[in-house]
N, C-alpha and C positions, 0 to 999 in steps of 0.2 A: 584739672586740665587733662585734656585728652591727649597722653605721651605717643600715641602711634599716630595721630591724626599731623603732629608737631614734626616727629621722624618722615613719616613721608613727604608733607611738604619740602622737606630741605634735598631732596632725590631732584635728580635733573629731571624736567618732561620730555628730552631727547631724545628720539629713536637710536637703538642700540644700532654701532655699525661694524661689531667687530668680526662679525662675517661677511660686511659687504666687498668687493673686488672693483678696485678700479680701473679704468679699463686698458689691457695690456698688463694689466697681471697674473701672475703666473700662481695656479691654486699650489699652496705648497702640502697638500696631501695626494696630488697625483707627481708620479714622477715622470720626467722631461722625455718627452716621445724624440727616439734617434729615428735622423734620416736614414731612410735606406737607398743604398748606391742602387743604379736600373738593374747591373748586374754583379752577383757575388763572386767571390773566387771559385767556387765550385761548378758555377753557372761557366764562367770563363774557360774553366781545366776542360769539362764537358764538351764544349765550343771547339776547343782545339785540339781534342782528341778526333770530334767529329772529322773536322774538315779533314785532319793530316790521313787517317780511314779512307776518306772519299778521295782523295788523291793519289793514293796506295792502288789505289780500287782502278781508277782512272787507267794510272800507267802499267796496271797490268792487264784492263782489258787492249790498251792500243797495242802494248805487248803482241795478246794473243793473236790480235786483228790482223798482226804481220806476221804471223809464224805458218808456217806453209805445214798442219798437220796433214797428215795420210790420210788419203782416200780408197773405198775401197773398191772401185772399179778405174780404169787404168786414165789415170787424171793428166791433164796439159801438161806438155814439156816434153823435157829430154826420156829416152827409152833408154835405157840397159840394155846389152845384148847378152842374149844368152845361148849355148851351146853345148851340147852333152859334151863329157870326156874325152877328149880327143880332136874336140872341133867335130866330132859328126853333124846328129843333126841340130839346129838351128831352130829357137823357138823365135820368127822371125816378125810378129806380130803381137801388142800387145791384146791381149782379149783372146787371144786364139786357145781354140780346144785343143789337148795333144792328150795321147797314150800315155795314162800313168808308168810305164815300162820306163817309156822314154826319159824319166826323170826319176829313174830309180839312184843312178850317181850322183855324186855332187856336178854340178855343171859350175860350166866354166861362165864366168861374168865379167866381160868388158864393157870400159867406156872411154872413148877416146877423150873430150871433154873435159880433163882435171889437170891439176897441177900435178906436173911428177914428183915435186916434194913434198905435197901435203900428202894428210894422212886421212882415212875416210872409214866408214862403219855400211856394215851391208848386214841386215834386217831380214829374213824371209819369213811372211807369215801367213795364218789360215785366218779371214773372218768369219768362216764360215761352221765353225766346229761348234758341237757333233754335224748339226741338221743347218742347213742354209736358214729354215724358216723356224727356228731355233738354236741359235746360236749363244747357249751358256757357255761357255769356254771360248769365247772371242778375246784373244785372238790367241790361236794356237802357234807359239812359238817355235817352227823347224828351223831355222839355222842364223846365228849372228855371227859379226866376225869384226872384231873393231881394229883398228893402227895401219889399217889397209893404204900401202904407200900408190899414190895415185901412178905411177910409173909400172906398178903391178896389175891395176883395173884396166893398165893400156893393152898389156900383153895379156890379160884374160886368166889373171894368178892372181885370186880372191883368196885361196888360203897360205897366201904369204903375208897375214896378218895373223891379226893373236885371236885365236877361236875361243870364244864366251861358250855358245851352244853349239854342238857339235851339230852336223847336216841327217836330218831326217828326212824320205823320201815322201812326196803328196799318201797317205792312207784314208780319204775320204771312207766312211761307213758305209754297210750295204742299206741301200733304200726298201722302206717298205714295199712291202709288192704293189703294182701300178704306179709307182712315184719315182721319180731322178733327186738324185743328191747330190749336183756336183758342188764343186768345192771351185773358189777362187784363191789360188795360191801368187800373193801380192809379196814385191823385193822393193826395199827403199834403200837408196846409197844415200847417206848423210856425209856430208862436211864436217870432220869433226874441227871446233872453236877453240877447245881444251880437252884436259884428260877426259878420256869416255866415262861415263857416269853409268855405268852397268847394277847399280845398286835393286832395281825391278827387276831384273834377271831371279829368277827362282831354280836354282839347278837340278835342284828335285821334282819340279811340276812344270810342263810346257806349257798348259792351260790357262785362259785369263791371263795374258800378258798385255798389259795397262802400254799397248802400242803411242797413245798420245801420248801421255806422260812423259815416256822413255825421250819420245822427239823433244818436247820442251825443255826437260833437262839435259840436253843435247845440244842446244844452242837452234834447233828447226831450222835446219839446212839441209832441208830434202833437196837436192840434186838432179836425182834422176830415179826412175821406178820401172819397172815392169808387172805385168802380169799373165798368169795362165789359167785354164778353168781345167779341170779335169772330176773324173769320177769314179767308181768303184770298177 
């Protein structure tokens, strides 16, 4: 008797199914794919770092938008008066050329215009240092004066405040031969908001004094300005 011919027979003829997958089964040699959220926590933190940046960004350009920085030929508005020592003479225009002699003292700076209890900051500077059409040391710091009680700027007493930079007289450089070098010598009276923030002040070096700056940190309550042009 044929024993293998006997053992096969008794074998099912049924196609093996123990790999087959019914349908909506899940193969259990791969493992279960996780949804992913649209966005992750990192994606989110990102997100809201972004935006709260651009809003920073925002209210400091409208900031800027309204802040009245210096200009440095004699910009709209209120003028300053100025007058040598003694009330002589009169720089009676803004723009106007005068004799450096003439502004060899500190001069006197009124403005009728304030409040006699507030307190105010008077600024005088060069942009035009060394060279007008080279100005590396813009802006050359000659004279600050900050707690200036507005009842002082009426009577023409600018250093009945507390002097930062003491008063240096216009010294525009001699110009090369065939050329002029004058020099605009610009004064800003600010509003002060709070303590003066003199921190840009360099006691050691008049040169490169970060003039916008100073105003920003200052609350930008330019007031009133003048100007004069002079030269060697």
């Amino acid at each position: 008797m044929n024993i293998d011919r006997l053992m096969n027979s008794g074998k099912s003829t049924r196609p093996e199914q123990g790999n087959k997958k019914s349908p909506g089964q899940k193969d259990p040699k791969k493992p279960a794919t996780k949804t992913k959220s649209s966005l992750t926590n990192q994606d989110k933190t990102v997100m809201s770092t972004s935006v709260f940046i651009v809003c920073i960004f925002l209210m400091f350009w409208e900031g800027l938008k309204a802040c009245q920085l210096p200009q440095d030929n004699c910009p709209p508005g209120a003028t300053l008066t100025l007058a040598s020592p003694g009330g002589g003479a009169v720089y009676s225009k803004c723009g106007d050329t005068i004799n450096k002699s003439v502004a060899k003292e500190t001069p006197q700076v009124k403005f009728q215009n304030v409040q006699p209890d507030s307190l105010y900051t008077l600024v005088m500077a060069d942009p035009d240092a060394p060279f007008k059409d080279n100005p590396t040391q813009k802006y050359w710091l000659h004279w600050m004066v900050t707690n200036i009680k507005g009842s002082n700027l009426m009577d023409g007493n600018a250093l009945g405040g507390d002097v930062v930079m003491a008063y240096i007289p216009p010294t525009p450089p001699k110009p090369e031969p065939g050329t002029t070098n004058p020099h605009r010598y610009m004064f800003y009276l600010l509003e002060q908001t709070d303590e003066p923030d003199t921190s840009l002040v360099n006691p050691e070096w008049r040169g490169k004094f970060r003039l916008d700056d100073f105003v920003i940190n200052n609350g930008c309550q330019i007031v009133a300005s003048f100007q004069y042009t002079t030269s060697f």
